[in-house]
C-alpha positions in Angstrom: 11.5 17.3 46.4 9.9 15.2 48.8 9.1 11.3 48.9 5.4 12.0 48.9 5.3 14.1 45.6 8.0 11.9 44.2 5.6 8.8 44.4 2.7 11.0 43.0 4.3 11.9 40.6 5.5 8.0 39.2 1.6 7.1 39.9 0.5 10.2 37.4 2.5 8.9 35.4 1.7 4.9 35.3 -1.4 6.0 34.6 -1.3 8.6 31.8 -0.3 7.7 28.1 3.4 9.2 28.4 6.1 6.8 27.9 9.0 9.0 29.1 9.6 12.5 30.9 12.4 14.8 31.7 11.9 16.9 34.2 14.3 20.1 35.3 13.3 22.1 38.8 15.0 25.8 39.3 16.9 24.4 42.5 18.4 21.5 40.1 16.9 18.4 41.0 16.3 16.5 37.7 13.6 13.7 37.7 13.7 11.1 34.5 11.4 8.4 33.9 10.6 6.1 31.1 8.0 3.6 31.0 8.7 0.5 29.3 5.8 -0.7 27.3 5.0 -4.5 26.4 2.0 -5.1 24.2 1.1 -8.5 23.7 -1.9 -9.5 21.8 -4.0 -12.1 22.3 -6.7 -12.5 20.4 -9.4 -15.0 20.8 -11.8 -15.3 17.6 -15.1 -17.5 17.4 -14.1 -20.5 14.9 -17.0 -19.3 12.6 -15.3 -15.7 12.4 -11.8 -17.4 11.0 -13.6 -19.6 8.9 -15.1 -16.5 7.4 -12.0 -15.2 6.5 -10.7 -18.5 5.1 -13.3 -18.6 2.9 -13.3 -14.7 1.4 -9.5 -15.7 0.9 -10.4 -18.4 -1.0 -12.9 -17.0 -3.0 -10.6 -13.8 -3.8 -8.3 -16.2 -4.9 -10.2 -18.2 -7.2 -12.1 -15.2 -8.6 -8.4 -14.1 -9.4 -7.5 -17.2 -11.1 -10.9 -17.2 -13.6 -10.1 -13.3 -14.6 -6.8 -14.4 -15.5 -7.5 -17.5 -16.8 -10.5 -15.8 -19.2 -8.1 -13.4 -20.3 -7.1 -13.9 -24.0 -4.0 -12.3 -25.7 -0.7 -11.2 -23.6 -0.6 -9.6 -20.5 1.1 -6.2 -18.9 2.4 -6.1 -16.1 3.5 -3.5 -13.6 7.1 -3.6 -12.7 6.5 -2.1 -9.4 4.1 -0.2 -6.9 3.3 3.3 -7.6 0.4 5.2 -9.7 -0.9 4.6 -12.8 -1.3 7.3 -15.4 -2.6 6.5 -19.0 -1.3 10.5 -20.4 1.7 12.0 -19.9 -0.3 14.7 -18.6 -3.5 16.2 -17.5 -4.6 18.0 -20.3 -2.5 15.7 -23.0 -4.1 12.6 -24.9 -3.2 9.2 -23.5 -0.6 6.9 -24.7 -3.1 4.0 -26.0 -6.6 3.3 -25.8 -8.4 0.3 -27.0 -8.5 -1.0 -30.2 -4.8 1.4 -31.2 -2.0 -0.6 -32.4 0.8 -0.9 -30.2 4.5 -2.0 -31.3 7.2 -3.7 -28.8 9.0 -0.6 -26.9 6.1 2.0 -27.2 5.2 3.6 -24.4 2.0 2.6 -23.1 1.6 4.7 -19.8 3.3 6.0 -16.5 3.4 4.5 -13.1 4.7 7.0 -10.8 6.8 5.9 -7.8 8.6 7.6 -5.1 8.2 11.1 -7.5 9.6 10.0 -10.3 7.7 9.3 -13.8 8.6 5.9 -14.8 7.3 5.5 -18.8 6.1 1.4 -19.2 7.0 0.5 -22.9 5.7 -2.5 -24.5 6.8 -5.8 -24.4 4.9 -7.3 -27.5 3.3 -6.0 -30.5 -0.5 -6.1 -30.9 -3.6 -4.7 -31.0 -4.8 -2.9 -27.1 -8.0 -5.4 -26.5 -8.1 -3.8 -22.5 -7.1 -1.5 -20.3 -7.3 -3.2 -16.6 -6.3 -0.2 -14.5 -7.8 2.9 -14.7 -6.3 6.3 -14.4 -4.9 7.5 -11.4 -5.2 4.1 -9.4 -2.6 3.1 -7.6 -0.8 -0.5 -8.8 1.4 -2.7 -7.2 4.3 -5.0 -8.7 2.4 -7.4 -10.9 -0.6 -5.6 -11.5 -2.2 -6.3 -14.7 -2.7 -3.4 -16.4 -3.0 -4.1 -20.7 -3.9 -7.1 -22.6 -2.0 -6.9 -26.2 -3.5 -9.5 -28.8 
């Protein structure tokens, strides 16, 4: 192959959005290249934009803190991230609703995680005052899904 084409060919290359290519001709040459790719960010934001941000955070936070603080009776939490089902299935009743009695060790829903059904029992005994999570949502570890009074 000549020098010409060669140097085309690296140029095509640099310029397209390939990072490596193997190439085989019938009379054997073989032509390899890889293009090594940095990124480095750099991001320059008005002081007004991150100041924005700081203050949703803030007010995320603090809105957290009241809902917990407001909430009255003891809390359930997920044990890890998956989805949370109230019934064992579709077409089946749910495990609790509000106002239902509940006793420590009865199931109170399913978070699903990784394909397997993982059944949440109860860790006090009470009366269901809330549901927090609604069917089907997805939860992550320490999501507050019951409040037992």
């Amino acid at each position: 192959m000549e020098y010409e084409k060669i140097k085309q060919l690296m140029e095509d290359m640099g310029n397209s959005k390939l990072t490596d290519i193997d190439i085989e001709f019938p009379d054997g040459t073989k032509i390899s290249m890889k293009k090594q790719t940095n990124v480095e960010a750099n991001i320059n934001c008005p002081q007004n934009v991150t100041k924005s941000i700081e203050t949703k955070t803030t007010n995320e936070e603090i809105t957290t803190q009241i809902n917990t603080e407001e909430i009255q009776g003891n809390i359930v939490k997920s044990p890890m991230v998956g989805t949370f089902y109230i019934k064992p299935s579709p077409t089946s009743e749910p495990y609790v609703q509000i106002g239902k009695e509940v006793t420590k060790g009865e199931t109170l829903c399913i978070i699903e995680a990784m394909k397997l059904m993982n059944e949440i029992e109860s860790e006090f005994s009470g009366k269901i005052t809330e549901i927090l999570v609604k069917d089907g949502d997805t939860v992550e570890y320490g999501t507050s899904l019951f409040v037992i009074k």
